[in-house]
CHARMM internal coordinates of N, CA and C (Angstrom, degrees):
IC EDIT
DIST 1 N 1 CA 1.4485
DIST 1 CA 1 C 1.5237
ANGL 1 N 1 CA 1 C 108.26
DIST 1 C 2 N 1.4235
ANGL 1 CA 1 C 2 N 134.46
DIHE 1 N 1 CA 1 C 2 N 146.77
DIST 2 N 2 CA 1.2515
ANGL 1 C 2 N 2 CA 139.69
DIHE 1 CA 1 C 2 N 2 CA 138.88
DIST 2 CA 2 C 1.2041
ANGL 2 N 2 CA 2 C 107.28
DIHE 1 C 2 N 2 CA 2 C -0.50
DIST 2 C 3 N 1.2413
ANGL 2 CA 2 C 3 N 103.13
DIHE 2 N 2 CA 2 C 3 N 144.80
DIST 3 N 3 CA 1.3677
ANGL 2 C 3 N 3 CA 121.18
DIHE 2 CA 2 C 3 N 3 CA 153.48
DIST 3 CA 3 C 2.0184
ANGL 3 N 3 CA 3 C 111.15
DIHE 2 C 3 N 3 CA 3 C -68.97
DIST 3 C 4 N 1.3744
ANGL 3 CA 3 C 4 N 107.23
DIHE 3 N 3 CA 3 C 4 N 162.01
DIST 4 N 4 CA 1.5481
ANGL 3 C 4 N 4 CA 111.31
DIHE 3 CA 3 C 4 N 4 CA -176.55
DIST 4 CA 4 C 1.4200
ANGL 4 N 4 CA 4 C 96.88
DIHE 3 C 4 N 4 CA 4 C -85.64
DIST 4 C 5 N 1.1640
ANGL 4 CA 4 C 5 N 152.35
DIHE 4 N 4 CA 4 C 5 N -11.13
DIST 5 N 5 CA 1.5453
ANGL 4 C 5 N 5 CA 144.41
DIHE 4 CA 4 C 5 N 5 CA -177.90
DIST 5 CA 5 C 1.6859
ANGL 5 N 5 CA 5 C 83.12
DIHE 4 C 5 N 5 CA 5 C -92.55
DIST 5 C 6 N 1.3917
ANGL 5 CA 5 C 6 N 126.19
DIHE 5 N 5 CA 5 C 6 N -67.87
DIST 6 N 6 CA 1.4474
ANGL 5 C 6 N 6 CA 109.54
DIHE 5 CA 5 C 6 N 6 CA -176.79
DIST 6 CA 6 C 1.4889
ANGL 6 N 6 CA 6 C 135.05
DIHE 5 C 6 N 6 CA 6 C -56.19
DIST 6 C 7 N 1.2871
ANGL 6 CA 6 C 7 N 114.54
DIHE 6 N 6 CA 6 C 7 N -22.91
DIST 7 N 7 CA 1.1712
ANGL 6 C 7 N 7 CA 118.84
DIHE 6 CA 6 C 7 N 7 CA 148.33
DIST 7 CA 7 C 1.0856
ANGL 7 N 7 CA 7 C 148.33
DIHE 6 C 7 N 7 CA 7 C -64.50
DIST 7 C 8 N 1.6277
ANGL 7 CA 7 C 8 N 113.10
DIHE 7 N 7 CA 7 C 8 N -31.53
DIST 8 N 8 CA 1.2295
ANGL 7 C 8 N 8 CA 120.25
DIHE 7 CA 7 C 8 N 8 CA -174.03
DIST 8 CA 8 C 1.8054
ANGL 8 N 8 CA 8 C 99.34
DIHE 7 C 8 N 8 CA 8 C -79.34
DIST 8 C 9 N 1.4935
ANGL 8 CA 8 C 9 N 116.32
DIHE 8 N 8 CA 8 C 9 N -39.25
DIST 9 N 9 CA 1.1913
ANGL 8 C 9 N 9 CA 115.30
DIHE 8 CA 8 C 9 N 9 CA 176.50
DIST 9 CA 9 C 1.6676
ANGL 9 N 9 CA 9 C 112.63
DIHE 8 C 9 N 9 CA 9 C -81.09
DIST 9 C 10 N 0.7840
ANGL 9 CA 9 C 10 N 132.14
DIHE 9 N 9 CA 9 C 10 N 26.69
DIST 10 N 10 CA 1.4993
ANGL 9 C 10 N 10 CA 138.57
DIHE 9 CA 9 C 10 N 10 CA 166.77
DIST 10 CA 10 C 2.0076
ANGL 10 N 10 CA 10 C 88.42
DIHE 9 C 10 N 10 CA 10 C -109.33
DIST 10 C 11 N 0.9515
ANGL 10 CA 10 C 11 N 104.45
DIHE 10 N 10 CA 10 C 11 N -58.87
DIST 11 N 11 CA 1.4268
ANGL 10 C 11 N 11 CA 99.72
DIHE 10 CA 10 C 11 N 11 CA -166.87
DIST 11 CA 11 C 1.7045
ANGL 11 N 11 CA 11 C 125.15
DIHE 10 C 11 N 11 CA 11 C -71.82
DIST 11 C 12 N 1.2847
ANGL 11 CA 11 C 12 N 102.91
DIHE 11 N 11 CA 11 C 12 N -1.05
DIST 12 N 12 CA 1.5686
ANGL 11 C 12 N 12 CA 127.49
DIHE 11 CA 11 C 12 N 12 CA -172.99
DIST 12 CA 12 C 1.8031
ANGL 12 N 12 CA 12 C 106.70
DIHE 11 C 12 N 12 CA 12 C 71.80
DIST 12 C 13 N 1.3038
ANGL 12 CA 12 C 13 N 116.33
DIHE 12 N 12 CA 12 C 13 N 20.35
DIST 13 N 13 CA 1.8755
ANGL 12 C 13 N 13 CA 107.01
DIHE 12 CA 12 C 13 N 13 CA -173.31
DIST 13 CA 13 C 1.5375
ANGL 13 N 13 CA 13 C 100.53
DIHE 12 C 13 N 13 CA 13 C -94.28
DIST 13 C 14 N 1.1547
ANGL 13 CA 13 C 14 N 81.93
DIHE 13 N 13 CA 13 C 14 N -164.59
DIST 14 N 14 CA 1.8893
ANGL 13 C 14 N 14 CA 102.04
DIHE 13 CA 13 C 14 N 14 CA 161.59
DIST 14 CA 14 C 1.5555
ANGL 14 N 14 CA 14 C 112.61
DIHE 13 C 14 N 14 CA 14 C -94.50
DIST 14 C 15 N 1.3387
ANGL 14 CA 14 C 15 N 112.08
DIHE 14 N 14 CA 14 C 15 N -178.45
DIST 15 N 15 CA 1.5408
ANGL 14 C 15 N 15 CA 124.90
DIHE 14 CA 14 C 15 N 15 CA -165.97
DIST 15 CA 15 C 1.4740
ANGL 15 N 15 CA 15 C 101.11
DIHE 14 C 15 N 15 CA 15 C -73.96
DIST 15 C 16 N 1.4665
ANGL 15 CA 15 C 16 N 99.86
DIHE 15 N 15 CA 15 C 16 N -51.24
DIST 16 N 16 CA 1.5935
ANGL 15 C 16 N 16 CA 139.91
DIHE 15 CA 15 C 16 N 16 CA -157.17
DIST 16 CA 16 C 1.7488
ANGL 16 N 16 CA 16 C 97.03
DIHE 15 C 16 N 16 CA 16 C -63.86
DIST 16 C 17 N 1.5063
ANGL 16 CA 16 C 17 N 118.52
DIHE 16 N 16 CA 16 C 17 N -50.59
DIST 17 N 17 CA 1.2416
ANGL 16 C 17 N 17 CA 119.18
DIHE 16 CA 16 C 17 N 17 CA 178.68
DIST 17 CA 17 C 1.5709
ANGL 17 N 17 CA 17 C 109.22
DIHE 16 C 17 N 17 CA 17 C -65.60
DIST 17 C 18 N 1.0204
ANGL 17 CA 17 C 18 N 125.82
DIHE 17 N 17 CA 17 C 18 N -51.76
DIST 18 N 18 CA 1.2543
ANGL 17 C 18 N 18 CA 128.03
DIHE 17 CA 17 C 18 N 18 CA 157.36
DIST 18 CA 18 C 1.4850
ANGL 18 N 18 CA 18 C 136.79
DIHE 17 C 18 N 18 CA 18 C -2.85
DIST 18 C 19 N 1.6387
ANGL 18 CA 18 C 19 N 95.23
DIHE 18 N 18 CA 18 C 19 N -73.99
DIST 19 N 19 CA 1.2878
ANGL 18 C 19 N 19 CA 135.34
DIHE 18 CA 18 C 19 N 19 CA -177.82
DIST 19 CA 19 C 1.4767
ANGL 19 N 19 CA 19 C 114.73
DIHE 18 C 19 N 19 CA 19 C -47.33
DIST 19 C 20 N 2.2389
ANGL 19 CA 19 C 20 N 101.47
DIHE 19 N 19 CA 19 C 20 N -62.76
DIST 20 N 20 CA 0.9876
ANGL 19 C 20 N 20 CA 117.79
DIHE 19 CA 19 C 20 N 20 CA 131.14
DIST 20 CA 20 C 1.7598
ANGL 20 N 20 CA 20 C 134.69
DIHE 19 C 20 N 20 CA 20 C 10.60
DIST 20 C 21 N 1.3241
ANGL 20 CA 20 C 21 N 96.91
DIHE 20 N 20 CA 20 C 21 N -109.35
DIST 21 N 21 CA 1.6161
ANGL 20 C 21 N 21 CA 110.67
DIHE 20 CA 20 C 21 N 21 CA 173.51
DIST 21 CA 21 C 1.8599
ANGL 21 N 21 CA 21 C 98.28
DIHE 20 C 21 N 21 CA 21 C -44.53
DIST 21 C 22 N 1.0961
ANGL 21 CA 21 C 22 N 128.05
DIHE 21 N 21 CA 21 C 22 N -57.60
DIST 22 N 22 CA 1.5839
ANGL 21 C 22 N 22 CA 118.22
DIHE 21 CA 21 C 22 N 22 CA -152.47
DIST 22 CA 22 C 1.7012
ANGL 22 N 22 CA 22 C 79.00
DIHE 21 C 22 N 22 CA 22 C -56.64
DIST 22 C 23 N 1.4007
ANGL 22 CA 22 C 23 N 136.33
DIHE 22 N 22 CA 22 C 23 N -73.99
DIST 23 N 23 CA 1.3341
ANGL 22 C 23 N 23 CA 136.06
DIHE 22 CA 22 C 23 N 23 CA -143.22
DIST 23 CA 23 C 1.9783
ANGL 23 N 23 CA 23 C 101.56
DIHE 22 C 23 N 23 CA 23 C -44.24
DIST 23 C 24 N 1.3666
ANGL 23 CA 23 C 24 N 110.28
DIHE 23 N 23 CA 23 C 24 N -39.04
DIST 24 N 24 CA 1.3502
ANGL 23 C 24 N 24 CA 124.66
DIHE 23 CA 23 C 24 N 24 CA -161.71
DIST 24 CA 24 C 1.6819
ANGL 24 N 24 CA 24 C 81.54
DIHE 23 C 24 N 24 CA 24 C -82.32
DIST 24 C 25 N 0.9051
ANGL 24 CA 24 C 25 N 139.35
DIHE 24 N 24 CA 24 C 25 N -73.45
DIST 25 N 25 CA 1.2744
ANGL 24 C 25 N 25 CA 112.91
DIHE 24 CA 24 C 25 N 25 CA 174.37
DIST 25 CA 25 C 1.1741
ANGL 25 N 25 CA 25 C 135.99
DIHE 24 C 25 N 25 CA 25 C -6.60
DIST 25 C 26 N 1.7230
ANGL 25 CA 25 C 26 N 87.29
DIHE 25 N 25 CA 25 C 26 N -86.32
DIST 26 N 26 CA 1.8778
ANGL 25 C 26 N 26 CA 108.92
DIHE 25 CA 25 C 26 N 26 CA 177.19
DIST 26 CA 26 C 1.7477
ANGL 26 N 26 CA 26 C 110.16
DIHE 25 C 26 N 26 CA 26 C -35.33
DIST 26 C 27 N 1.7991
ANGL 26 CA 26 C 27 N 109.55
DIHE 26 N 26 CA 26 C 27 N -37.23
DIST 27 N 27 CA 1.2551
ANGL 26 C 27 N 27 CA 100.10
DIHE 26 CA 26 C 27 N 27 CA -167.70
DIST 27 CA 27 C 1.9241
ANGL 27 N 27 CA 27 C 113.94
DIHE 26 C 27 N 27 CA 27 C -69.79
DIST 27 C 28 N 1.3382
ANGL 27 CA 27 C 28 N 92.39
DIHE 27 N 27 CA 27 C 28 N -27.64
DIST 28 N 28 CA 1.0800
ANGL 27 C 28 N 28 CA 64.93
DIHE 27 CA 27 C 28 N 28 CA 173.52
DIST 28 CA 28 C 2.0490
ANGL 28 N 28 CA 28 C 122.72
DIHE 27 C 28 N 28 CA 28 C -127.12
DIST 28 C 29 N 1.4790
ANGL 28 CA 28 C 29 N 87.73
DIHE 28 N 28 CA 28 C 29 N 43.56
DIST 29 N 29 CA 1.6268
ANGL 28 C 29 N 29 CA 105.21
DIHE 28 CA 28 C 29 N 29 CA 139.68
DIST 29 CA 29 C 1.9820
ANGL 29 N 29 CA 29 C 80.24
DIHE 28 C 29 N 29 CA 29 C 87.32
DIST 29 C 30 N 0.7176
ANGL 29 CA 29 C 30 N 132.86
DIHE 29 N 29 CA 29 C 30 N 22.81
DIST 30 N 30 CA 1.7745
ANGL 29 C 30 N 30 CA 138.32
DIHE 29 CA 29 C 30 N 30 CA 174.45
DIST 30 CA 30 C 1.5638
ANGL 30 N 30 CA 30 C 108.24
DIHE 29 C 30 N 30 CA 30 C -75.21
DIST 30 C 31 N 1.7820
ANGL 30 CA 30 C 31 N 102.15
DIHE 30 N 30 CA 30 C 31 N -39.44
DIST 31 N 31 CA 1.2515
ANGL 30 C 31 N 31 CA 101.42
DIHE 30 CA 30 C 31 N 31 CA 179.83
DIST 31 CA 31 C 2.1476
ANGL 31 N 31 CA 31 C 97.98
DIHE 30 C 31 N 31 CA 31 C -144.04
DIST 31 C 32 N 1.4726
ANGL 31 CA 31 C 32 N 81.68
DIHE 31 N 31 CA 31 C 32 N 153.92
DIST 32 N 32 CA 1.6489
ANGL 31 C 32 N 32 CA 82.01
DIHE 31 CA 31 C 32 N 32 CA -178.96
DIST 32 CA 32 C 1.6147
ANGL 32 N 32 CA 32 C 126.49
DIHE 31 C 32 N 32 CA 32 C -130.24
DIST 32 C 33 N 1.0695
ANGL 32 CA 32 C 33 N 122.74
DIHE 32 N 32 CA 32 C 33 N 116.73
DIST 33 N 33 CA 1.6964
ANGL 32 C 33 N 33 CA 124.21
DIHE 32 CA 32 C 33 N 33 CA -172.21
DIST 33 CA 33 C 1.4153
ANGL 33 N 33 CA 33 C 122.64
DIHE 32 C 33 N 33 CA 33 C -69.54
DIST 33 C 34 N 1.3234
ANGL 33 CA 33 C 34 N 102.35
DIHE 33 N 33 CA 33 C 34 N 120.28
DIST 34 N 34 CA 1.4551
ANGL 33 C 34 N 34 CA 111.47
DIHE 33 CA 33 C 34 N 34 CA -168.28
DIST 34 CA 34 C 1.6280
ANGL 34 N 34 CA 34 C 102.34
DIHE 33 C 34 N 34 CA 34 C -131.19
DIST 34 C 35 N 1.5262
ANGL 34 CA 34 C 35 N 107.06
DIHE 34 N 34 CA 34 C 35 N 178.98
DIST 35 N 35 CA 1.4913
ANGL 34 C 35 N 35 CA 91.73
DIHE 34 CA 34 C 35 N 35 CA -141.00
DIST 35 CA 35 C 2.0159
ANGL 35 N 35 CA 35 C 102.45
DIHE 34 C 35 N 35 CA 35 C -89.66
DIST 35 C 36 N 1.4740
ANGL 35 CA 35 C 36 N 100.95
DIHE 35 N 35 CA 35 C 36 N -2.98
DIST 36 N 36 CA 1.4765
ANGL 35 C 36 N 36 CA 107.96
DIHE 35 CA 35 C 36 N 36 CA 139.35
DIST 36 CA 36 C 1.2612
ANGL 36 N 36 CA 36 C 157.23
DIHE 35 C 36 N 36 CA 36 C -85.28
DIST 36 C 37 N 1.2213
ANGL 36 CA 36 C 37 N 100.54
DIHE 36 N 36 CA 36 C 37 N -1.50
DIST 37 N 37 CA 1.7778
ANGL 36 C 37 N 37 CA 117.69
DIHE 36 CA 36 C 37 N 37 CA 150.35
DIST 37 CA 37 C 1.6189
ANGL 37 N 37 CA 37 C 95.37
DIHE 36 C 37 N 37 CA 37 C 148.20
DIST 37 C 38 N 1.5460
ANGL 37 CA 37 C 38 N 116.05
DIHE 37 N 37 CA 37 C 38 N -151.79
DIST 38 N 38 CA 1.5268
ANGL 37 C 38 N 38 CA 104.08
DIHE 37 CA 37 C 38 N 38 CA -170.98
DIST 38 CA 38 C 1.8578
ANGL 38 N 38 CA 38 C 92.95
DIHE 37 C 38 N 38 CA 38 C -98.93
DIST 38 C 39 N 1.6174
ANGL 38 CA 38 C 39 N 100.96
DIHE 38 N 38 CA 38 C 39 N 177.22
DIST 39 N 39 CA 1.6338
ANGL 38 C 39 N 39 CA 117.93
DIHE 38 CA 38 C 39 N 39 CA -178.97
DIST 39 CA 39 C 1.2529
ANGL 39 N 39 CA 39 C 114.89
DIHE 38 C 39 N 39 CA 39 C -147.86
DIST 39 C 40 N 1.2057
ANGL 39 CA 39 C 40 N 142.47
DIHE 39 N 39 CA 39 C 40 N 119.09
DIST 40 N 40 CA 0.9567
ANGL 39 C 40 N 40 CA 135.33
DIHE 39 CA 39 C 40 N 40 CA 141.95
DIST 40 CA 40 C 1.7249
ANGL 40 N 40 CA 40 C 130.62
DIHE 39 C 40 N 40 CA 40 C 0.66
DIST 40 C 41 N 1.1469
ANGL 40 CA 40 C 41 N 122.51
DIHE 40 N 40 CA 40 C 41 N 122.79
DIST 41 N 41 CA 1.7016
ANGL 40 C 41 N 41 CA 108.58
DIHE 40 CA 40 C 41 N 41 CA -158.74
DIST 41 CA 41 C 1.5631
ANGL 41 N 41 CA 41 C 79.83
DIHE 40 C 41 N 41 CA 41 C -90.52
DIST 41 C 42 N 1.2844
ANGL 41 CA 41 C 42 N 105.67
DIHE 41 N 41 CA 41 C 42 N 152.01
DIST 42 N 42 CA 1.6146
ANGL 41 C 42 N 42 CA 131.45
DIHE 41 CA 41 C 42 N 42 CA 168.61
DIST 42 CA 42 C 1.4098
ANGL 42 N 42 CA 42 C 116.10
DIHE 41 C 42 N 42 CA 42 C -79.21
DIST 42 C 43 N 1.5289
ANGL 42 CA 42 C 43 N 102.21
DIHE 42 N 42 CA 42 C 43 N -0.94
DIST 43 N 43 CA 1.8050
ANGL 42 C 43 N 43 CA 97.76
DIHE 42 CA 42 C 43 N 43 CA 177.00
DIST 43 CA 43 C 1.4759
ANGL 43 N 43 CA 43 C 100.62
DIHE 42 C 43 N 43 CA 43 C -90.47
DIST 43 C 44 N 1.6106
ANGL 43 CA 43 C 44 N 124.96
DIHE 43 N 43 CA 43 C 44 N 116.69
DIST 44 N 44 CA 1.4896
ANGL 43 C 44 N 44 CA 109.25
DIHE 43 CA 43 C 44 N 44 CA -178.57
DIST 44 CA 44 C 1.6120
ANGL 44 N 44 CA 44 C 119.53
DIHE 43 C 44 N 44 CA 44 C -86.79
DIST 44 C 45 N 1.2047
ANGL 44 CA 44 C 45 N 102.47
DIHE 44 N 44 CA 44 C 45 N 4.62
DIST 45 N 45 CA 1.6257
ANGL 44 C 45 N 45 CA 121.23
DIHE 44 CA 44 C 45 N 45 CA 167.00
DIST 45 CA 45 C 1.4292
ANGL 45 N 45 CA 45 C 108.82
DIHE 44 C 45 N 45 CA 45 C -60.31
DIST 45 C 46 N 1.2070
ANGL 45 CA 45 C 46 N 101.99
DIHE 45 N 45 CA 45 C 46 N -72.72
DIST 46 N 46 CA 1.5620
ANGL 45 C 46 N 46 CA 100.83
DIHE 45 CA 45 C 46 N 46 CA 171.68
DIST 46 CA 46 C 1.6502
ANGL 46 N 46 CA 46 C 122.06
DIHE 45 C 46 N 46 CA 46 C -34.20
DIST 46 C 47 N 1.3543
ANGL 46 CA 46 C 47 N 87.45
DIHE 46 N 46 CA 46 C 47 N -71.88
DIST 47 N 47 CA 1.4292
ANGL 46 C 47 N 47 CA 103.99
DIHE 46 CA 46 C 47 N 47 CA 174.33
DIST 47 CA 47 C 2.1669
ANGL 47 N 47 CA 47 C 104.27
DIHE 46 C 47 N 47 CA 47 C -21.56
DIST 47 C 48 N 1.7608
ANGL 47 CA 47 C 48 N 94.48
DIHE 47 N 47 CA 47 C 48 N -81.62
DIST 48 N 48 CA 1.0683
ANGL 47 C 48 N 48 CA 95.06
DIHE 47 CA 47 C 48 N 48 CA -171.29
DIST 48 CA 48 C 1.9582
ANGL 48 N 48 CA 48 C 135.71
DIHE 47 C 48 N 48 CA 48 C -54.26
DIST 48 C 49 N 1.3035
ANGL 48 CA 48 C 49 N 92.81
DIHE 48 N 48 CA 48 C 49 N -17.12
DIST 49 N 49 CA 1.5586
ANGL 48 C 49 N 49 CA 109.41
DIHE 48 CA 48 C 49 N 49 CA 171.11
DIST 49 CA 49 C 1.5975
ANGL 49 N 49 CA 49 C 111.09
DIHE 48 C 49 N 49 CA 49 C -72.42
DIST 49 C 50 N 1.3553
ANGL 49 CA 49 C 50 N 112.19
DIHE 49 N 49 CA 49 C 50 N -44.00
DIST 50 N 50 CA 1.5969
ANGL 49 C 50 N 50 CA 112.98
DIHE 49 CA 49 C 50 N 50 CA 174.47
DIST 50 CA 50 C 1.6587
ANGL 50 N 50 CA 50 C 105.02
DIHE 49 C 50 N 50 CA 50 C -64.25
DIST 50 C 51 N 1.2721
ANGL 50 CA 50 C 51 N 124.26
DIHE 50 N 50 CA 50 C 51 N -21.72
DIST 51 N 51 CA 1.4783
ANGL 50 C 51 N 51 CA 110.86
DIHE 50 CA 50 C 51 N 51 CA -166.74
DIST 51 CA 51 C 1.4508
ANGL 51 N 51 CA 51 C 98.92
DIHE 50 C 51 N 51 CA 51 C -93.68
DIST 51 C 52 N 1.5178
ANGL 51 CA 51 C 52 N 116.95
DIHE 51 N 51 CA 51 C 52 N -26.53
DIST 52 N 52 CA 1.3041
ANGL 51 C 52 N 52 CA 128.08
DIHE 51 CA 51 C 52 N 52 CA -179.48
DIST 52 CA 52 C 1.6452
ANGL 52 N 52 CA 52 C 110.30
DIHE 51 C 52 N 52 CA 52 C -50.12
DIST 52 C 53 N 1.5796
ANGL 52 CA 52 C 53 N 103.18
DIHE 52 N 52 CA 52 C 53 N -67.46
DIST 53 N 53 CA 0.9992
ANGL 52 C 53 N 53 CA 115.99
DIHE 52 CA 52 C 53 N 53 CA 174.62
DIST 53 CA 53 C 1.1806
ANGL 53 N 53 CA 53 C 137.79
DIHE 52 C 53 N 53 CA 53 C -75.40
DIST 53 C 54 N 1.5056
ANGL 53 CA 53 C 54 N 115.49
DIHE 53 N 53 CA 53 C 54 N -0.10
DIST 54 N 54 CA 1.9434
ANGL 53 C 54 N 54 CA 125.71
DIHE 53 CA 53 C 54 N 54 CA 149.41
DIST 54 CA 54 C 1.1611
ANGL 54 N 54 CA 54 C 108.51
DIHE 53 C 54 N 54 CA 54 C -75.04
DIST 54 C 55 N 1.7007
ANGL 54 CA 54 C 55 N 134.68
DIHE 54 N 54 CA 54 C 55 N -45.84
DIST 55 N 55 CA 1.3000
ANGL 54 C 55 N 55 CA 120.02
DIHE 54 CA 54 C 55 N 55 CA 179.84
DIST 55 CA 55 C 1.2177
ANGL 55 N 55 CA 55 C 117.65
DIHE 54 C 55 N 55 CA 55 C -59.35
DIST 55 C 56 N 1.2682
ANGL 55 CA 55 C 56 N 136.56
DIHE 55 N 55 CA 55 C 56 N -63.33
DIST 56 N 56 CA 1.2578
ANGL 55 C 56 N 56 CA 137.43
DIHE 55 CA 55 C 56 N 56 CA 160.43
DIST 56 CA 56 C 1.7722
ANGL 56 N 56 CA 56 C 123.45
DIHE 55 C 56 N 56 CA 56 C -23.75
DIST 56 C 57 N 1.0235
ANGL 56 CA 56 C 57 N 134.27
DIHE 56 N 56 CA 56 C 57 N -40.45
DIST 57 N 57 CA 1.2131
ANGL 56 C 57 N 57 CA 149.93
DIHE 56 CA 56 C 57 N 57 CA 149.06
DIST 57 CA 57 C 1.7103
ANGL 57 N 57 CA 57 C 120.55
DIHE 56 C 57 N 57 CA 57 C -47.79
DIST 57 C 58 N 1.2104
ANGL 57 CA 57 C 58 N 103.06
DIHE 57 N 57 CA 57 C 58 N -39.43
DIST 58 N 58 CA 1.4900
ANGL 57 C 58 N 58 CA 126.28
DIHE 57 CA 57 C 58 N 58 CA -175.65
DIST 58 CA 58 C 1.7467
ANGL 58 N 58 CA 58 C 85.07
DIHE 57 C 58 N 58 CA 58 C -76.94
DIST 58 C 59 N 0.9905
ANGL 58 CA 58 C 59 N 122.64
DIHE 58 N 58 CA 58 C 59 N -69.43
DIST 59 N 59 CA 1.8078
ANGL 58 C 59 N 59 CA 136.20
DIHE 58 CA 58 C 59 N 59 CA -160.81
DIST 59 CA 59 C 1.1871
ANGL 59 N 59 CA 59 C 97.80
DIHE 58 C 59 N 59 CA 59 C -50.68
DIST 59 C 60 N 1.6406
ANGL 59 CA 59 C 60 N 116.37
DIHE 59 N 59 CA 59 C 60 N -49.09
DIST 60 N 60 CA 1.3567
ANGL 59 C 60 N 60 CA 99.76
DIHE 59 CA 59 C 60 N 60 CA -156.98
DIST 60 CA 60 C 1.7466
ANGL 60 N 60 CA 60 C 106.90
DIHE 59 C 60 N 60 CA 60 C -83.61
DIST 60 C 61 N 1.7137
ANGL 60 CA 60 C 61 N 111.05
DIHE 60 N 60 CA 60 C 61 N -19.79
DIST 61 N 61 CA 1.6690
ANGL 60 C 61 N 61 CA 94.90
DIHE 60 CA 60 C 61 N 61 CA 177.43
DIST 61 CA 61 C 1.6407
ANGL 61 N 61 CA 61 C 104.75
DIHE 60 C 61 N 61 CA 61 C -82.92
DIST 61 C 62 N 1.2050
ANGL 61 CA 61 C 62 N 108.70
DIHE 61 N 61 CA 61 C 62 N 6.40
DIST 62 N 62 CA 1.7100
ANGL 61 C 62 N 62 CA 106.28
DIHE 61 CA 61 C 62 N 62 CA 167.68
DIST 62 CA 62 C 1.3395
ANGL 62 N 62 CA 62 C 115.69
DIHE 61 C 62 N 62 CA 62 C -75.33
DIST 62 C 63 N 1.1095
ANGL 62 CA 62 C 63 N 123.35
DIHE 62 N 62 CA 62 C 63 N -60.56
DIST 63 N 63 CA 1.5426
ANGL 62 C 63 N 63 CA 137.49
DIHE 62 CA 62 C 63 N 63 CA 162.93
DIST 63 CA 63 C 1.5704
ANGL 63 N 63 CA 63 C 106.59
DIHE 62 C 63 N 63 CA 63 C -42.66
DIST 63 C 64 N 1.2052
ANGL 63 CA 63 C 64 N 127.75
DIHE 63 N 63 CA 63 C 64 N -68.58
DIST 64 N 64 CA 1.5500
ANGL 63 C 64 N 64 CA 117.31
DIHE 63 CA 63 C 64 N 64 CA 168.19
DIST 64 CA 64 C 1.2620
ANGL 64 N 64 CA 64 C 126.74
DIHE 63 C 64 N 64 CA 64 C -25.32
DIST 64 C 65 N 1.3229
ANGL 64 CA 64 C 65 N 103.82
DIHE 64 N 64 CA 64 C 65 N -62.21
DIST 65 N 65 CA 1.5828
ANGL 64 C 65 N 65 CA 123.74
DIHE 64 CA 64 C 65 N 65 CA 171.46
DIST 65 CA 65 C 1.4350
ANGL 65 N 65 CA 65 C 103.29
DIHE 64 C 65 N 65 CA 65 C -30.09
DIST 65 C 66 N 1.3349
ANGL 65 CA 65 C 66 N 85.63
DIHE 65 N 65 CA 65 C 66 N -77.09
DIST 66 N 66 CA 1.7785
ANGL 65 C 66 N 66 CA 109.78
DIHE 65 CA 65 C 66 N 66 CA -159.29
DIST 66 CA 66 C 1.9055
ANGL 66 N 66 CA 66 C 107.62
DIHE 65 C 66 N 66 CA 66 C -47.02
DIST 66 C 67 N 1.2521
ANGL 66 CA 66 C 67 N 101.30
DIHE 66 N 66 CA 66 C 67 N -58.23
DIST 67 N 67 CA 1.6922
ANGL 66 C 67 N 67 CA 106.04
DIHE 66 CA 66 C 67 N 67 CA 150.60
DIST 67 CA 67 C 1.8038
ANGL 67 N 67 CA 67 C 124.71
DIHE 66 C 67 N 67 CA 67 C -25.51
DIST 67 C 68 N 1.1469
ANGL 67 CA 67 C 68 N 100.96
DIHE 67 N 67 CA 67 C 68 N -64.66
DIST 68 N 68 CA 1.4629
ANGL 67 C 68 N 68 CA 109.79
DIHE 67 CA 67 C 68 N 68 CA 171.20
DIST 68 CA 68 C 1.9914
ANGL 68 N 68 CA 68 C 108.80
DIHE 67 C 68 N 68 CA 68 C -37.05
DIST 68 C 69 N 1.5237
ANGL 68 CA 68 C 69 N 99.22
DIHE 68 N 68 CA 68 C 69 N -70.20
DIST 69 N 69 CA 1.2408
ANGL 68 C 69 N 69 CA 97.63
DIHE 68 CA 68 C 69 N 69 CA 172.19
DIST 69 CA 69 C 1.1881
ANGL 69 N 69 CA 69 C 138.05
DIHE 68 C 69 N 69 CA 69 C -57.24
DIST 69 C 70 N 1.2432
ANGL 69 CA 69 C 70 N 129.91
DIHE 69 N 69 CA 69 C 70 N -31.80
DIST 70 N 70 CA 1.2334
ANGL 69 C 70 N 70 CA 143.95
DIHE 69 CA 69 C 70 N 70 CA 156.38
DIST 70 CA 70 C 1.2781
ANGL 70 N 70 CA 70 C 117.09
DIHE 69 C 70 N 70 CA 70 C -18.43
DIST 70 C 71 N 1.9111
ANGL 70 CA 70 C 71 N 109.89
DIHE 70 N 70 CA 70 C 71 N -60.97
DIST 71 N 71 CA 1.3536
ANGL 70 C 71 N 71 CA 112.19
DIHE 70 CA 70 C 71 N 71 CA -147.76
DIST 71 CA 71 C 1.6685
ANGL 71 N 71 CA 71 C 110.02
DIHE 70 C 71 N 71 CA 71 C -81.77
END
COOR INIT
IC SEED 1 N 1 CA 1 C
IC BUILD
């Protein structure tokens, strides 16, 4: 992966936000630090369970939202 200064400026953020997201990653095993920078884990299980479980997360503060406006 990028470096976090190249990323963050590809992505318009800060370093710090960056940094951020990789740790939340790593935690939960999406990506893994090795002693050449981080990688993508080769288990695509993982992978796919973390995306599982961001969309779902994503849906439900959509629906909240959307609730909000509603009332």
């Amino acid at each position: 992966m990028p470096s976090y200064t190249e990323l963050a400026k590809e992505a318009g953020s800060s370093p710090e936000t960056v940094r951020k997201a990789f740790r939340e990653l790593q935690h939960y095993g999406v990506i893994e630090k090795m002693r050449r920078g981080y990688f993508v884990t080769a288990d695509e299980a993982v992978v796919m369970a973390y995306r599982q479980q961001y969309l779902t997360t994503i849906e439900k503060k959509y629906l909240v939202a959307k609730a909000k406006v509603e009332i």
